[in-house]
MDTraj code that builds the backbone (N, CA, C; nanometers):
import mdtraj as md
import numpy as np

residues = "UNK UNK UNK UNK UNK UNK UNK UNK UNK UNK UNK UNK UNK UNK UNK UNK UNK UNK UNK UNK UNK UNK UNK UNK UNK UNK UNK UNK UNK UNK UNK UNK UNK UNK UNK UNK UNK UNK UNK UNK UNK UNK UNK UNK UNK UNK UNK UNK UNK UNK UNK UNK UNK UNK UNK UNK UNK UNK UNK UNK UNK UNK UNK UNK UNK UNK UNK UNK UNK".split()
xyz = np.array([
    [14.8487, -11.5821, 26.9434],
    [14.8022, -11.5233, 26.8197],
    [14.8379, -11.3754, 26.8221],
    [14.9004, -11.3286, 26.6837],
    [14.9301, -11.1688, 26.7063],
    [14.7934, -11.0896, 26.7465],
    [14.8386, -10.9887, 26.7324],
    [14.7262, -10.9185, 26.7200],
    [14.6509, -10.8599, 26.6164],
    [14.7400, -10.8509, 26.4650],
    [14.6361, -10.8436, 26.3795],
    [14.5696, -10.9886, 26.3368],
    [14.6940, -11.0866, 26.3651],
    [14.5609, -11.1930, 26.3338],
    [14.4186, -11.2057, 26.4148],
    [14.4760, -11.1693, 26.5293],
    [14.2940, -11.1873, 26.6432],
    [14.2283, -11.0597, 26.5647],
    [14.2661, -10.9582, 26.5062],
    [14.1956, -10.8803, 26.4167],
    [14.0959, -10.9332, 26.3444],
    [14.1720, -11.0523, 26.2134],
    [14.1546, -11.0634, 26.1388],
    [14.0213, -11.1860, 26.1706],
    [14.0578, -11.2541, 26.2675],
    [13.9606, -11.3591, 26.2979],
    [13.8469, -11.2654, 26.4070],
    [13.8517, -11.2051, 26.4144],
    [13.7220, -11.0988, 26.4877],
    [13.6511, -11.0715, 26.4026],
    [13.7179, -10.9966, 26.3151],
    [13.6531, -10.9600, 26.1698],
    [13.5669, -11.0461, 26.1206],
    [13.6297, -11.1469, 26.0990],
    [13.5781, -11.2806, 26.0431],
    [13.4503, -11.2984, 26.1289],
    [13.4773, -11.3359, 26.2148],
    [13.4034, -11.4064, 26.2703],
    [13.2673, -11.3063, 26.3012],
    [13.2992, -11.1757, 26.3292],
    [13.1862, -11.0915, 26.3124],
    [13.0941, -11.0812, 26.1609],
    [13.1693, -11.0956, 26.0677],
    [13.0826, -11.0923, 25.9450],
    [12.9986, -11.1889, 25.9560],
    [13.0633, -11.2995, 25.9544],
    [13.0176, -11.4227, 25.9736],
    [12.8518, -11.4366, 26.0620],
    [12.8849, -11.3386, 26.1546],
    [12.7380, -11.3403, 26.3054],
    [12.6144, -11.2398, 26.1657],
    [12.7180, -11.1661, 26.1080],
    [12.5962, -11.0284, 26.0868],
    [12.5048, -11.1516, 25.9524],
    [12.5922, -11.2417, 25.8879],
    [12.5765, -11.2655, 25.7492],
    [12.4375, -11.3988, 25.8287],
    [12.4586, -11.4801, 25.9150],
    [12.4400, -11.5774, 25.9690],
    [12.3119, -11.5565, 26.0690],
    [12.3058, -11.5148, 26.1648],
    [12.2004, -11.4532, 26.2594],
    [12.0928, -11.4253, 26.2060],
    [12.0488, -11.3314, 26.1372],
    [11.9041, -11.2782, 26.0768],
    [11.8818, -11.4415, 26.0167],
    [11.9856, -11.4991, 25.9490],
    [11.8948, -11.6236, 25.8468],
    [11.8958, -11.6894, 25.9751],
    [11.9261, -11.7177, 26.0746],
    [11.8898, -11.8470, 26.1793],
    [11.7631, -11.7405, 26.2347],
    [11.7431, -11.6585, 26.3038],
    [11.6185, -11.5815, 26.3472],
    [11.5228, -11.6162, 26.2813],
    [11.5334, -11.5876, 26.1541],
    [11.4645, -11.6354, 26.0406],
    [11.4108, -11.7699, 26.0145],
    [11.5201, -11.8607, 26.0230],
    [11.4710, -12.0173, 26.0408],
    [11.3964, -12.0686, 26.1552],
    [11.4385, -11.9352, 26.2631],
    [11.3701, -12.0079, 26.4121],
    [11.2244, -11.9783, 26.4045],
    [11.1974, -11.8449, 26.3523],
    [11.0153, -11.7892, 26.3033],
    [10.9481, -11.9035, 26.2116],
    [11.0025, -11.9310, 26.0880],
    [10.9817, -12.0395, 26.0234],
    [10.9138, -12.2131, 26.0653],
    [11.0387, -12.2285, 26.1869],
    [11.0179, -12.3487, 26.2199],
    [10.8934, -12.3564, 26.3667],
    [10.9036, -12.2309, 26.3963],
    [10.7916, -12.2269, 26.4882],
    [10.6476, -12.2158, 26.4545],
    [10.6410, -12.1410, 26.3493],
    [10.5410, -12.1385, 26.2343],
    [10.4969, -12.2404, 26.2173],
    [10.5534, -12.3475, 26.1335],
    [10.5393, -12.4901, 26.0796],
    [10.4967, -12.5926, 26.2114],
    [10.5672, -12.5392, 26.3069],
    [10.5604, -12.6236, 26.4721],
    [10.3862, -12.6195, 26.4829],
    [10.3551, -12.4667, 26.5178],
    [10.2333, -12.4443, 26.5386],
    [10.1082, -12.4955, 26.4433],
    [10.1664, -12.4972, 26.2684],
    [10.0695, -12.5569, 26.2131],
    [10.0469, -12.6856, 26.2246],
    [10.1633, -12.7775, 26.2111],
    [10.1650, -12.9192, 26.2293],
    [10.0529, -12.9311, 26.3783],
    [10.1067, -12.8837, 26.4810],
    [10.0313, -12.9162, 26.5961],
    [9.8641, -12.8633, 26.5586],
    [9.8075, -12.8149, 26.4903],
    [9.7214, -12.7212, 26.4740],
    [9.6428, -12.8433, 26.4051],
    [9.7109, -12.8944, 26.3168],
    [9.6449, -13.0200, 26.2272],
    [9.6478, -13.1185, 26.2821],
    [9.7493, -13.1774, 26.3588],
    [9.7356, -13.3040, 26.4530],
    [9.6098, -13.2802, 26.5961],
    [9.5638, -13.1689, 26.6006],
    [9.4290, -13.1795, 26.7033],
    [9.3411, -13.1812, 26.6123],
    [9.3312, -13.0949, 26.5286],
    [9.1974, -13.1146, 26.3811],
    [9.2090, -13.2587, 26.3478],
    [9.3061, -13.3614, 26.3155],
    [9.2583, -13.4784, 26.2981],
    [9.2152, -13.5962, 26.4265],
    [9.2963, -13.5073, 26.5522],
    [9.2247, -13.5790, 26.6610],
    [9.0671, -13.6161, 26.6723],
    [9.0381, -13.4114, 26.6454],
    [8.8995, -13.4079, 26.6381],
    [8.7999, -13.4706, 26.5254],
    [8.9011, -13.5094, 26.4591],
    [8.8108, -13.6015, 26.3118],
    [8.8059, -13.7239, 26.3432],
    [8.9036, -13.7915, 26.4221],
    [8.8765, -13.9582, 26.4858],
    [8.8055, -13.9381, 26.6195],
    [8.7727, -13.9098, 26.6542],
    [8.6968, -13.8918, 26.7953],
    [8.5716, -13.8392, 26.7522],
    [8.5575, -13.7992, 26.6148],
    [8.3986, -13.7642, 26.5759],
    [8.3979, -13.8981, 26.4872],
    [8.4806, -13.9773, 26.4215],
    [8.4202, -14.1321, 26.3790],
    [8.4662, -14.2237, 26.4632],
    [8.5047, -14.2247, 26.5859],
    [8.4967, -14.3081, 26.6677],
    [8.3804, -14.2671, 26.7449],
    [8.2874, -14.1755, 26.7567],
    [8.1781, -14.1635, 26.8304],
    [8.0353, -14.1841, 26.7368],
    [8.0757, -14.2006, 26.5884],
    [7.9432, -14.1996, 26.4812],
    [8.0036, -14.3847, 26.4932],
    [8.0697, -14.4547, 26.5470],
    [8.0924, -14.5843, 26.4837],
    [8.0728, -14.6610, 26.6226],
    [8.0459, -14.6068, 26.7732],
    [7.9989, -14.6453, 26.8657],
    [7.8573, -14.6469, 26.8381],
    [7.8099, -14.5197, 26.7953],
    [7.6893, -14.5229, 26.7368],
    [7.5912, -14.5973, 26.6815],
    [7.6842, -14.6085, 26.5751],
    [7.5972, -14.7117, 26.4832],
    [7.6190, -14.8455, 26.5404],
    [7.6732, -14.8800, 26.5947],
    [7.7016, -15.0241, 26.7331],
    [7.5515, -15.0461, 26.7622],
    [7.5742, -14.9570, 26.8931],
    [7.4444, -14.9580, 26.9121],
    [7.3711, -14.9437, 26.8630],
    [7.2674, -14.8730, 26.7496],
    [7.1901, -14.8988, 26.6887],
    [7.1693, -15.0494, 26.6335],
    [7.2608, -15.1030, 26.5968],
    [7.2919, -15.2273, 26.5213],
    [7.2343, -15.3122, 26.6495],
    [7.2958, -15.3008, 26.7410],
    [7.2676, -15.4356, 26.8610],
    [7.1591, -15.3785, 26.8634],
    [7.0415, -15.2728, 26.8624],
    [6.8924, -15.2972, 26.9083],
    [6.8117, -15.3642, 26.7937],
    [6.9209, -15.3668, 26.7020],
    [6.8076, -15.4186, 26.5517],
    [6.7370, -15.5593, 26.6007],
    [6.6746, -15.5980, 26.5781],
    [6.6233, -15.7764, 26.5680],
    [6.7015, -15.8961, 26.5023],
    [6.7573, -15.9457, 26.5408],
    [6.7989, -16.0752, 26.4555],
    [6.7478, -16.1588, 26.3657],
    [6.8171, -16.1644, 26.2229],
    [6.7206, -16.2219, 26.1337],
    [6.8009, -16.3300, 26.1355],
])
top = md.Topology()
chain = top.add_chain()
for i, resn in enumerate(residues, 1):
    res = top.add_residue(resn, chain, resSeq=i)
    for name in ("N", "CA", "C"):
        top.add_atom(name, md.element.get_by_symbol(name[0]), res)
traj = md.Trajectory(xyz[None], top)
């Protein structure tokens, strides 16, 4: 390759990093963001089945001490 073409593809290819980079940085804050909320909500609904799986053991037992009609 001459040398103004490796110029020309440096060039390039540098615009390319300046134009490109900040928006992927950008997408990587974004998607870590979204990472952290998703995970943030998948323990909040953990903690919502493990509080009606413990009100539905519950009422089990209550139920088996009732009397049989």
């Amino acid at each position: 390759m001459t040398t103004s073409a490796r110029t020309v593809v440096d060039s390039f290819r540098e615009v390319i990093q300046d134009l490109l980079v900040p928006e992927l940085k950008a997408l990587r804050t974004e998607m870590r963001l979204r990472d952290e909320n998703t995970q943030q909500a998948i323990r909040h609904l953990a903690e919502k089945l493990d509080f009606a799986i413990d009100i539905r053991e519950r009422l089990a037992a209550l139920e088996a001490r009732l009397p049989r009609q």
